[in-house]
N, C-alpha and C positions, 0 to 999 in steps of 0.2 A: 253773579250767576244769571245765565240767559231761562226763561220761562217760557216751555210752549203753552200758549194754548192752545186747545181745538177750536180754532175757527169755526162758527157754523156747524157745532157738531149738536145733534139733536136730543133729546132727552134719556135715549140709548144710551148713547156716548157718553153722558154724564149719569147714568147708572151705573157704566162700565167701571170710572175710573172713581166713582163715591160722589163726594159730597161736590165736589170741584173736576173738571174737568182739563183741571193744568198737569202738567208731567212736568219733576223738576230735573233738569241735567243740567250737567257743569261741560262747557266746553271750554276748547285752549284759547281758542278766538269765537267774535262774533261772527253769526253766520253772514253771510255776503246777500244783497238784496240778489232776490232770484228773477228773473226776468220775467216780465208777463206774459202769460199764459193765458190761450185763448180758451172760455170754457166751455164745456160741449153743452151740448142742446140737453135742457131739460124735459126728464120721462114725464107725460102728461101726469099719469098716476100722483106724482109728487106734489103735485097743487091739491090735488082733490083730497087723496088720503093721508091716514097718519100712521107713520111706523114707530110703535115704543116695546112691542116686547119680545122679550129675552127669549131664548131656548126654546121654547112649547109654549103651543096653546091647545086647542081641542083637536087639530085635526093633521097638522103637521109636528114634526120635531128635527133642531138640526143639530149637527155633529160633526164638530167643536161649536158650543155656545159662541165662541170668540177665538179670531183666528191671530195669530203671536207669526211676526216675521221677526226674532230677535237674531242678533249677530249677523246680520249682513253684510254685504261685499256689494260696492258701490260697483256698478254697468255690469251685474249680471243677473241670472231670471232666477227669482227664487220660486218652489211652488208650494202651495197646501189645497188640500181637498177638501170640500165641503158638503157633508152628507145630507140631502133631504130626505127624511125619511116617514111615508103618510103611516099614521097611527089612528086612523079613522076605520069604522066599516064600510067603506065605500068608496069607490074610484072618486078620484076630484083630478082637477087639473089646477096645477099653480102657476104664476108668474114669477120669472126672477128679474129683478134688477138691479143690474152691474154697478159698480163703482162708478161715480161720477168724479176721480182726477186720473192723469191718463199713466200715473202710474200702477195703477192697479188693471186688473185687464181678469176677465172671466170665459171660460170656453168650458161648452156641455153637449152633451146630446139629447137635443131633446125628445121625451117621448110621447107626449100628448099626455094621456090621462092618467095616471098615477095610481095602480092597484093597489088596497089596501095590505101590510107590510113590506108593500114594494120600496127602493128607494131611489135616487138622482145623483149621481156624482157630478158637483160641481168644480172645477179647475180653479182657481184662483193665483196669477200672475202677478209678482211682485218685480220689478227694476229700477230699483235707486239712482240717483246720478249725481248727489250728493250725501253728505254726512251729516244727517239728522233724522228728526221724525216726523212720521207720516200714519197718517187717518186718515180709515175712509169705511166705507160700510156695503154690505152686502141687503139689498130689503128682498124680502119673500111679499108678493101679493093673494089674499086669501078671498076676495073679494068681502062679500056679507056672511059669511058662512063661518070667519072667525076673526082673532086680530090677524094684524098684518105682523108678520115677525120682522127682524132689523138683526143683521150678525157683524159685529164691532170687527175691523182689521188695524192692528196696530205693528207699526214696522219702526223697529228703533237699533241704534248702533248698541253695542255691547262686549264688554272688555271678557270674552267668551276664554282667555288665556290663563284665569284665575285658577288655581285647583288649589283650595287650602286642604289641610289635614285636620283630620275627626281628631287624631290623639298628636300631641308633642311630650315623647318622653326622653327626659334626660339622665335618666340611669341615676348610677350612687354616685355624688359627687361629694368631697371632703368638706369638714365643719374649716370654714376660712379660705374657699377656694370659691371659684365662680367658672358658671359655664353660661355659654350665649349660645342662641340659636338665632337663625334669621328664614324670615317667612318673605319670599319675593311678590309682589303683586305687580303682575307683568299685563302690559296693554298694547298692540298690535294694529291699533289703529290711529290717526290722527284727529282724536278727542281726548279729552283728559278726564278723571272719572273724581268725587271726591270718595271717599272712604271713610267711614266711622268703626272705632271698636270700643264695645259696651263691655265692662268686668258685671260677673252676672254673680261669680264666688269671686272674692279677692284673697290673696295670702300675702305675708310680709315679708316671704322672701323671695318672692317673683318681681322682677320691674317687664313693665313694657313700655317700649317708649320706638314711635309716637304712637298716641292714641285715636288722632286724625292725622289724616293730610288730602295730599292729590296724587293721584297717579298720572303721571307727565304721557304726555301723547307719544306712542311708539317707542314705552320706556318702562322702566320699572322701578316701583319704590319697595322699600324692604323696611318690614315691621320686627325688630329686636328685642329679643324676651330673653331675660337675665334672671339665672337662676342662684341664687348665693346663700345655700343652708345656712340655720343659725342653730339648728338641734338636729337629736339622729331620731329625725321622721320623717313620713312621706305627707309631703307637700300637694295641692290640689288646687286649681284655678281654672276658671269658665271663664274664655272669651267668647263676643258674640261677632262676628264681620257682620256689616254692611256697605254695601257701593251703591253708590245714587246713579242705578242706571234701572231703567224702567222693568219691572216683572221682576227683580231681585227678591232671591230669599234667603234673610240671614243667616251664616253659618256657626253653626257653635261647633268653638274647639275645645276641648280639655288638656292641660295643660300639667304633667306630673310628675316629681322628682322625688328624689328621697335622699339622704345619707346614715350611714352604717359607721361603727367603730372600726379603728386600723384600716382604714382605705389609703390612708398617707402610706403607712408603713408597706402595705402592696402595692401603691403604684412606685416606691420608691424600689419596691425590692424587681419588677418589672424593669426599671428604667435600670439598674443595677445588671439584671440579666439579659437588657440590649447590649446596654455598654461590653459586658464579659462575650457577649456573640461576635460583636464587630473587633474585638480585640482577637477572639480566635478564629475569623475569617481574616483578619489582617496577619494572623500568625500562619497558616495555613496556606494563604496568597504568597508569599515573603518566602515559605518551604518550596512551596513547586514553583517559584519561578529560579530558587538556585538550583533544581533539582534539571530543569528545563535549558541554564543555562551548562550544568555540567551535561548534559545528552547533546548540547549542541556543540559543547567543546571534544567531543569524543565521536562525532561527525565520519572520520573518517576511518573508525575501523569496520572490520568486514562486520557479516549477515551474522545476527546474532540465531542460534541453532533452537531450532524449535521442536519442543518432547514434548508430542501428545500425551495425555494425565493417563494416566494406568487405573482402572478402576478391579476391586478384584472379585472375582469370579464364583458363583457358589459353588461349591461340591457337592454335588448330589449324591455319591457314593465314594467308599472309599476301603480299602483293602485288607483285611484282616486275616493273617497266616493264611494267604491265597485264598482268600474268600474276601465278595464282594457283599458291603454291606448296605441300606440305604441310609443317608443320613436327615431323609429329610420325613420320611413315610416311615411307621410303625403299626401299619395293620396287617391281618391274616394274611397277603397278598406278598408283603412284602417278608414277613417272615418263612414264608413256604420257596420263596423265591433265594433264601439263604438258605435253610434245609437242603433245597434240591442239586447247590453246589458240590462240588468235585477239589478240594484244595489242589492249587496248582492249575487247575484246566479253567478256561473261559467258559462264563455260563450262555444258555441256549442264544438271548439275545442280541451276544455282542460277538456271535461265531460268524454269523453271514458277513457283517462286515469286515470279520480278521481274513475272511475268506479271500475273499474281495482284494485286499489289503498285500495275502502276500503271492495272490494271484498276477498282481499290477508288477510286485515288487521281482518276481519270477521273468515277466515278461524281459522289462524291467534289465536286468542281469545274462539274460538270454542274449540281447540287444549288444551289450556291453562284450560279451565270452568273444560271441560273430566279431566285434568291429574289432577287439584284440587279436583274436587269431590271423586273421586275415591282415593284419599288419606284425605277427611274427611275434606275437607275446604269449606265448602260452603259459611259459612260469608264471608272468602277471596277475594271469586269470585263476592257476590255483590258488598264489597268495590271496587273493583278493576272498576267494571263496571262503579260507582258511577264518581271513578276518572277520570275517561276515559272520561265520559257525561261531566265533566267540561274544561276540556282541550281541546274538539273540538266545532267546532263552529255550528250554527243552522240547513246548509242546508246536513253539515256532517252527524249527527244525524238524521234528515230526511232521509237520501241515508238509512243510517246503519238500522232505523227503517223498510222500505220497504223491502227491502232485507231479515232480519232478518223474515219478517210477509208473503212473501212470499215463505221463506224455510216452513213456519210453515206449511201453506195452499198447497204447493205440497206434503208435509208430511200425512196430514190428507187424503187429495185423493188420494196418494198411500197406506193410511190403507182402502180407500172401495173398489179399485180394485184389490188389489193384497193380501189382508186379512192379512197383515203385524203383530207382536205381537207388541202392545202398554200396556206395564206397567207403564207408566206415571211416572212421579215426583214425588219424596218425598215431602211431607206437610215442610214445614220452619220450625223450631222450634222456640220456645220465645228468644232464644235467637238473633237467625236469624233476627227474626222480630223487634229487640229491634236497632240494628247493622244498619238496612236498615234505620230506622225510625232516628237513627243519622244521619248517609250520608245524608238523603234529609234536617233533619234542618242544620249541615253543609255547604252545597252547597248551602242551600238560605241565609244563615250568610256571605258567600263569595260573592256573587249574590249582598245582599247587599251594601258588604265594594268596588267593586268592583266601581259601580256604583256613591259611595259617591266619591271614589278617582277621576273617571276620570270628576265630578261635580266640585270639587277644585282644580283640574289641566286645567280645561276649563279657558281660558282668552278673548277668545271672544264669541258673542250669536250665539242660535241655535234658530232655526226658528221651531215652531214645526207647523203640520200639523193641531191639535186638536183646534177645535173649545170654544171660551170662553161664556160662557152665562152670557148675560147684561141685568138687567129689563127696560122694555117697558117702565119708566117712569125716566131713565138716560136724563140727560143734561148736557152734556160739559157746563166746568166757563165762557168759554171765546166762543163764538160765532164767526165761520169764517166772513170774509168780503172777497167778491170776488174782490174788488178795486183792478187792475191791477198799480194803477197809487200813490195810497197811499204810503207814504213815511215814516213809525217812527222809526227813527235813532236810537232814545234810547230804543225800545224792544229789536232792532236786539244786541243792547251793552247787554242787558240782557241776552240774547240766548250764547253768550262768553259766560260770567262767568257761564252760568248755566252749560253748556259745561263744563270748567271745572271742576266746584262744582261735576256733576255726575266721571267724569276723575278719579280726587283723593279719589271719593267715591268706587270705582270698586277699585280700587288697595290699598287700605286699606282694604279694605273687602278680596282679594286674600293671603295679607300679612297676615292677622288673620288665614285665614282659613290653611295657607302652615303649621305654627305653633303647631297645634292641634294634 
């Protein structure tokens, strides 16, 4: 191990650093003799007077007691500030004197007299040009008036890459199993550092190993801590680091593990349910690539057809014996809004748009009547009308008839006010007339069958309104009795089987009729 000492460092100097004035570091190599250096002119003051102390005295005070250039970078400037600050009641004026090697370098502004809490920013200039340490000192002059103060500057290399951890924990680890950690001690420069670590608690089931070494220049060494439970508790252990590199403060780490019962049997049933994943990721893989390679064996048939998803629809209302009901609203609004209907007819606000509807649908057929006639289809145009009268329903027809009877009648009053030419209609021909005369026995043939169908599809009674006429001189067989109190057991047994007797008579009658 190479030993600086402070050459020539004065009683400061060796306050700063204790009892000795040596700083120990471990380098890789010996330093190279450095060349000589010429030294500058000594400051008169320095024969005469003596600088020994520290931080304050009566009438100055400076800030940082001691200035620290640690982790440097060889050929370039580093800086720190050095505050003077008078703590006197009264202006003075001080002297500074710079560093005497020409590595260190000081720049200020100075101000002459010094108001009391006033203070002086001094610059102090550091530029390495090798890899080692370096003293040197800052002196304040106070003349007679107090001591001289003296500010220590120390500039040393430094393995600045270190970052240990406050906590190392290693979780539940199984009774008969071991876990290792490794702590890297990384160095970025070319010096080598030693390293010491102190057990401050020890435990028996922690190993570290090593417990010194070196950290090799522009490299790294790695300290190993072996954790191997021997019971189901948690474990605890203080390391303390140290690195022999100047202004280091030891770090303490703690160090904590534990084990639990059944950690085997969970990390096994874990490793169990990788294994069952990669099995049915490899089963899964295995499916879609035959599935990939039947889609690419079937390459060349056409576009496969594509059906948008049908989603369905709410109903908000919905029809009961021609009346519309809501199904989604049951208050005053919506019940006054089924009172107010009409069975059969469209209520208030769904008339504008039937209006609408068969206003278009008018036009519409109007359009159709013009382009048939004029190419010689007039039967066409009654069939069609014919078909059209069966396929809508009664209040349709109605709308379609008004509509139709008031185009006719604003037609006629614009032939008497505005003297419009009317050459009327062509007369039907027999044939016409023959064509029309089917449609309407067609449509009452249908009218008919229509009728019978939904008679033999009916499976319960309808009530009809129409009145029956009975002669004046009718007599019910059996005569009511108002007896509240009368009891014949055996009619009411009749009234069953009659029940049923009519029962199987309706549904023998529906079964005939489905038949036909």
């Amino acid at each position: 191990a190479l030993i600086l000492v402070c050459a020539g460092a004065s009683r400061a100097a060796r306050a700063i650093s204790g009892s000795c004035a040596a700083v120990p570091m471990t380098m890789a190599a010996g330093y190279p003799a450095l060349p000589a250096l010429k030294e500058p002119p000594r400051h008169p003051l320095l024969s005469k007077c003596t600088f020994e102390q520290l931080h304050r005295n009566e009438l100055i005070e400076t800030k940082p007691h001691v200035l620290h250039f640690g982790g440097f970078q060889i050929h370039k400037e580093h800086s720190h500030v050095l505050r003077i600050l008078n703590t006197s009641p009264s202006s003075l004026r001080v002297s500074i004197i710079g560093p005497s090697t020409q590595f260190f370098r000081i720049s200020y502004d100075k101000k002459g007299l010094l108001a009391p809490g006033m203070s002086e920013d001094v610059t102090v200039t550091f530029m390495p040009h090798e890899w080692r340490y370096y003293y040197d000192t800052v002196k304040i002059f106070c003349g007679e008036l107090a001591e001289n103060l003296v500010v220590p500057i120390h500039a040393y290399p430094s393995a600045s890459d270190i970052a240990l951890p406050r906590l190392i924990d290693f979780g539940k680890v199984a009774i008969g199993a071991t876990k290792s950690k490794k702590i890297p001690l990384s160095c970025k420069i070319p010096i080598s550092f030693e390293y010491d670590i102190a057990v401050i608690e020890s435990h028996p089931d922690f190993d570290v190993t090593p417990l010194s070494g070196v950290i090799p220049p522009d490299g790294t060494a790695e300290v190993i801590i072996t954790f191997a439970p021997s019971r189901h508790s948690t474990a605890r252990m203080e390391l303390q680091f140290n690195i022999s590199q100047f202004d280091f403060e030891p770090v303490t780490v703690s160090v904590v593990g534990s084990s639990a019962p059944d950690i085997t049997r969970e990390e096994q049933l874990k490793a169990a349910e990788a294994e069952q994943a990669a099995v049915d990721a490899q089963g899964r893989h295995t499916r879609y690539s035959g599935k990939v390679a039947s889609l690419g064996s079937k390459r060349g048939r056409g576009q496969i057809e594509h059906k948008p998803p049908s989603f369905p629809t709410e109903v908000t209302e919905r029809s009961v014996d021609g009346v519309k009901v809501s199904t989604t609203r049951f208050d005053p609004q919506a019940t006054s809004f089924v009172l107010n209907q009409t069975a059969g007819k469209l209520p208030l606000k769904d008339l504008f748009s039937f209006i609408r509807e068969q206003r278009e649908g008018l036009q519409t057929l109007q359009k159709e009547q013009a382009a048939k006639a004029a190419a010689g289809e007039g039967a066409g145009v009654l069939t069609d009308l014919a078909a059209e009268a069966d396929n809508e329903d009664k209040q349709a027809l109605e709308l379609r008839f008004e509509m139709h009877y008031r185009e006719v009648e604003k037609y006629d009053r614009d032939k008497e006010l505005r003297s419009l030419p009317a050459a009327g209609d062509e007369q039907p021909s027999g044939e016409d007339v023959r064509i029309i005369l089917k449609a309407r026995e067609q449509r009452h043939h249908d009218l008919v069958a229509r009728r019978m169908l939904e008679d033999v599809r009916r499976v319960e009674s309808v009530l009809g309104e129409s009145r029956t006429a009975v002669p004046s001189s009718y007599k019910p067989v059996i005569e009511p009795r108002w007896d509240k109190n009368d009891n014949d057991t055996f009619s009411v047994r009749l009234q069953v089987i009659d029940r049923f007797l009519r029962a199987g008579a309706k549904l023998l009658m529906q079964l005939r009729a489905s038949r036909r």
